[in-house]
Each structure stands twice: as C-alpha cells, then as structure tokens.
N, C-alpha and C positions, 0 to 999 in steps of 0.2 A: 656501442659495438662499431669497430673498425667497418666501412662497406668496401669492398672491392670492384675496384671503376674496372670493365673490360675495357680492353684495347682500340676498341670500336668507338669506344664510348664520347661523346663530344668533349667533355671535360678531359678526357685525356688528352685529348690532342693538343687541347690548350696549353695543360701543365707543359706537352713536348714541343710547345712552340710553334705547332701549327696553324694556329691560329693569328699567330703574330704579323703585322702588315707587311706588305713591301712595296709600300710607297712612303718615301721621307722625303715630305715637306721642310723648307728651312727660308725663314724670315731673319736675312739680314737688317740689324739699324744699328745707326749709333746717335751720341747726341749732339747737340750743335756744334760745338767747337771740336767734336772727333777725340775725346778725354777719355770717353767709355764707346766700346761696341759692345754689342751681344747680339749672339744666336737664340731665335724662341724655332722651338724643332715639334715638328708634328707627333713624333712618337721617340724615345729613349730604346726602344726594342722591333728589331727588324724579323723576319723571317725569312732565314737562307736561301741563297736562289737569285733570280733576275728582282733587281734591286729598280726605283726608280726614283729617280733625285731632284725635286722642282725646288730651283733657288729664286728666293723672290728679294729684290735690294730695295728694303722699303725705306734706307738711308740716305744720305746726304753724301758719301763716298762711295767709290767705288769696291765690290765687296765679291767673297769666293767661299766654294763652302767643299774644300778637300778632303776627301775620305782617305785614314790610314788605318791599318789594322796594326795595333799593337803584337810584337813580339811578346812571348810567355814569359811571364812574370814581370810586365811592363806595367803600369798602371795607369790612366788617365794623369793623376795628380801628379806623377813621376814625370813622365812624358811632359806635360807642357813646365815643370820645374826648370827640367832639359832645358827644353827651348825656349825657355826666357835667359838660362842662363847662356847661352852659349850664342842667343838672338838668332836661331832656329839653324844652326848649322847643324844640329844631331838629327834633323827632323829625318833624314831617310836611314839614321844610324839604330836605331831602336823602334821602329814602323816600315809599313811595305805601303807603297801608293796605292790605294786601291782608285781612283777614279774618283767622277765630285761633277759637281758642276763648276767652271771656271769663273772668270772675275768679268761680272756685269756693271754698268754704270746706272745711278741711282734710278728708281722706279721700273725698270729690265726685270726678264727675267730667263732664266737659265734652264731646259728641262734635258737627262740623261738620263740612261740604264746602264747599271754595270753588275756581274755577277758577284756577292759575297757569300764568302765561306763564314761559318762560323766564329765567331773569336769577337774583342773586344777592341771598339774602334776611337777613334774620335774624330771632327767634327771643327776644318782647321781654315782662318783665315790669314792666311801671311801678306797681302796687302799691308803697302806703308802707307805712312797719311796720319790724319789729324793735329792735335794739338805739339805734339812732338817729331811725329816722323818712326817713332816704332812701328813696328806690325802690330795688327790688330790684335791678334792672339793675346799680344800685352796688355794690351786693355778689355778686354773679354771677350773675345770670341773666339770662344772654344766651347767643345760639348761635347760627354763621351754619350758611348751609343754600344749596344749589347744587338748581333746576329747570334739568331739559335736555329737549330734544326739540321735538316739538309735538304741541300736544294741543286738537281739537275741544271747541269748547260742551260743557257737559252738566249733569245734574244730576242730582242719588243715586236711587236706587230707592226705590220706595214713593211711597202717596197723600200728597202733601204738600195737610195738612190747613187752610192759610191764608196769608196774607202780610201780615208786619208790616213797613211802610216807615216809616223814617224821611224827614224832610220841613225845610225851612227855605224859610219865606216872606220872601222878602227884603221890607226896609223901604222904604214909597211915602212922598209927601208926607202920603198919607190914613192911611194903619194901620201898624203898629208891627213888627218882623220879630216871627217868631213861630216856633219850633222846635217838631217834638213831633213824635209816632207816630201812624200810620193801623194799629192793629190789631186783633185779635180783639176782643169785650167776655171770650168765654171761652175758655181754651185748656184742649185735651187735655195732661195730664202728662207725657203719651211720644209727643207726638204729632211728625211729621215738619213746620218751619214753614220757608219763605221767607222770610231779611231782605234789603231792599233800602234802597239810601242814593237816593235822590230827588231829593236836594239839587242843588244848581246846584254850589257851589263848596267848600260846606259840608263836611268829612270827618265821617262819625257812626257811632257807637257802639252795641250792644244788651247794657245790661246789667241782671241781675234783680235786687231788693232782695225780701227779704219784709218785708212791712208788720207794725208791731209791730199789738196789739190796739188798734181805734180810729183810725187815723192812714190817711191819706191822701195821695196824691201832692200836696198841696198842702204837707202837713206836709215831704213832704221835700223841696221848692223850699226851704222858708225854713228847713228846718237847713241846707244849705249855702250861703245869707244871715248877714250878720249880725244878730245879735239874736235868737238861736235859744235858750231856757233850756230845760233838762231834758235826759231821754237821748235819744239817736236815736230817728227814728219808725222804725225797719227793723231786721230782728234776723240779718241776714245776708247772704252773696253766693250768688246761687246761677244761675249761668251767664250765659249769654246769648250774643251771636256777638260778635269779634273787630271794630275798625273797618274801616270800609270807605271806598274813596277814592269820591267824587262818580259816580255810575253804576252802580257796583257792586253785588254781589250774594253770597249766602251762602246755606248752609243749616243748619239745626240740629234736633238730634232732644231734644227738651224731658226732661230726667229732674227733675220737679219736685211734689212732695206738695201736695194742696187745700189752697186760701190763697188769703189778697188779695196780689198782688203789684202792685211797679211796674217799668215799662220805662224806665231812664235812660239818658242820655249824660254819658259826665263827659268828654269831648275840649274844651280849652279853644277858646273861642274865637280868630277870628284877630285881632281886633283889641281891642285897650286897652279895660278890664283886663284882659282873657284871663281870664275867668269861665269858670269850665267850665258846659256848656250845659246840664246842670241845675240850676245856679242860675240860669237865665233860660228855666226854665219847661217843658225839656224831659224832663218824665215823665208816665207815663199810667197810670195805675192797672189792673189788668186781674184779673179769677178763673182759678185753675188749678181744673180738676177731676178 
C-alpha cells in the first residue's frame, strides 16, 4: 500500500531538496607534469539560497573553481564540448557567471558566498598551464553540479568590512569606455568584503596578483600588452571571487599576508580582439594589512 508522506514530513523535504547542503567544498589537483586536472567536489547537489564555496589547491598549479549556470536545455556534456571546441570563447554564450572562488596558487585556499537559483550548473577551471598550455577544463577540470529548491536573498554572517565593485563605463562620442574597481585603498587580510559587478552588460571578474617589488598596476596593464620585456610585475595568484553576470553579487572572506596587491579582471572582452579586460586597463592597485 502506497503511504502518503504529509508535507511536514522530514522525508519530504528531502525528496524537495531541503535537505540538500549549501556548503560546496572543492579540492583542486592535478598530476605532476599538469597532463590531467580534476575537481573531487564535496557534494554534486546544493540547496537554493546563500551558497558557500571553500576552494582548496591541493596541486602543483595554480587552480579556480567558477560557478556557471547552464541556459535551458544546455547540458554539462554539451557545454564543456563547447568549450573545448571553441577553447572557451562560448563559455559566457550558453551559461550566466554565477560566482566561484578565484585562482589560488598551490596549497591556498579560497572561501565565498554567492546566492544560486535553482538550475543546472557546472564547476569550471580555465586556468592555462601544464604539460601543453591548454586550460584545465581540457584536461579535467570540470564538474556539473544540480541547485534545487528555493532560496531567499541573503548574505553570510559577520561585519562585512567594504565593497569592491567592478564597473564598465561604456563609450560616449566624448570619453573612452573605461573598466576598473570602486574599492578599498586598504584592505583587512581576513576581513569579510562584498564584490559586486556594476556593469551594464559587462561580465567581471575579482582576481588578486601580488605586486612584485616596485611595480604597479600600470606595470601589469602593459605586461598583458604587447611590448612588455622582462619578468612579470606580480609574483602570484592569490584569490579573489569567481565572475559574476551584470548585476550580480558575491562575497569573500580575504585570507591574504601585507602587500601591495592588484585587483584584475582577465574575462575577455565581447567584442574584437576580445582583449581580456586587464589589458584595457582594468586593475587597481590596493594595501593588504
């Protein structure tokens, strides 16, 4: 005999997804010579709502773990077909940025909240590197992931200590577009920050470089220019939040040692040559303390 679960009932909440976590853990590694990556992910099914995203780089490269939500009738297998074939220029043509944790350098790690609706996502590291210089995705790191339910606004506990928005002034007949960050001059190390994307149509990025000795966010517009001689002005990655689509919103708890740092975007632009948006001037220079 059929039994009828009421609505109350624990088992139902489950079948409806309440039950379901909303903490996603994510262990980046790959193998020695950078041939193979993979993601090993704490849970395949989230629960709608304030999400929270711990990226751990338990590899040898430097590694990210971007959240997108699939367009309808998009499919994980589809989606990264895409973006092996096209070497990820479809990635914002058939997905919406939802947020992530950005690109930490080996044994780092990365912790954010960002709110997801329902829908089917995946789980994406476009980091170059290893044995060839593809993105990772190409050699495994990818992994879909299923939000169910519904879940109210929110945003994490604790005093969030500021707000760094990214921003794109589109171009008039008078003045020139102009991309960049509204943020702190100084940031707390651990402190809890709001990123937000500002943009109109723009998708953008928060990622941290530390600045070698001497070098400025000027220096690193024109190493990713041509005509750039000598080594990088930045001596590493070290977090920042996941892109976000036009509107959007995120948060991030700073685990980062005193320094000059700079806040980039590297999301190509949309239109020809598809410069990534720090080579057209999007970084800001900022003190951790």
């Amino acid at each position: 005999m059929h039994r009828v679960v009421p609505a109350h009932h624990p088992s139902h909440r489950h079948h409806r997804g309440w039950q379901r976590p909303r903490t996603l853990t994510v262990w980046a590694s790959n193998n020695a010579d950078g041939s193979k990556d993979s993601y090993r992910l704490s849970t395949h099914w989230l629960r709608a709502g304030l999400v929270k995203v711990v990226l751990h780089n338990v590899g040898t490269f430097p590694h990210q773990a971007q959240l997108l939500k699939l367009h309808k009738g998009v499919t994980a297998a589809s989606y990264l077909a895409s973006l092996k074939a096209t070497g990820g220029a479809t990635a914002l043509v058939l997905a919406d940025a939802t947020g992530g944790a950005n690109t930490v350098d080996p044994g780092n790690h990365q912790v954010t909240w960002v709110n997801l609706k329902a829908g089917n996502y995946v789980v994406v590291c476009f980091q170059d590197g290893g044995d060839h210089g593809a993105p990772h995705f190409v050699d495994g790191m990818y992994a879909a992931l299923t939000v169910v339910g519904h879940g109210n606004y929110a945003r994490p506990r604790g005093r969030v200590q500021g707000t760094i928005a990214a921003y794109t002034h589109e171009a008039t007949s008078s003045t020139p577009l102009v991309m960049g960050f509204h943020m702190p001059k100084v940031i707390d190390g651990d402190g809890l920050y709001k990123f937000e994307n500002t943009a109109a149509t723009d998708t953008h990025e928060l990622a941290f470089l530390k600045l070698a000795p001497g070098m400025t966010a000027k220096d690193v517009v024109a190493f990713f220019n041509p005509g750039w001689v000598g080594p990088p002005p930045f001596t590493g990655d070290f977090g920042g939040a996941g892109a976000l689509a036009p509107g959007a919103r995120s948060w991030l708890r700073m685990n980062m040692a005193p320094g000059q740092y700079v806040a980039v975007c590297f999301i190509p632009d949309d239109m020809p040559p598809h410069m990534p948006h720090v080579a057209m001037g999007m970084a800001q220079q900022f003190t951790v303390t």
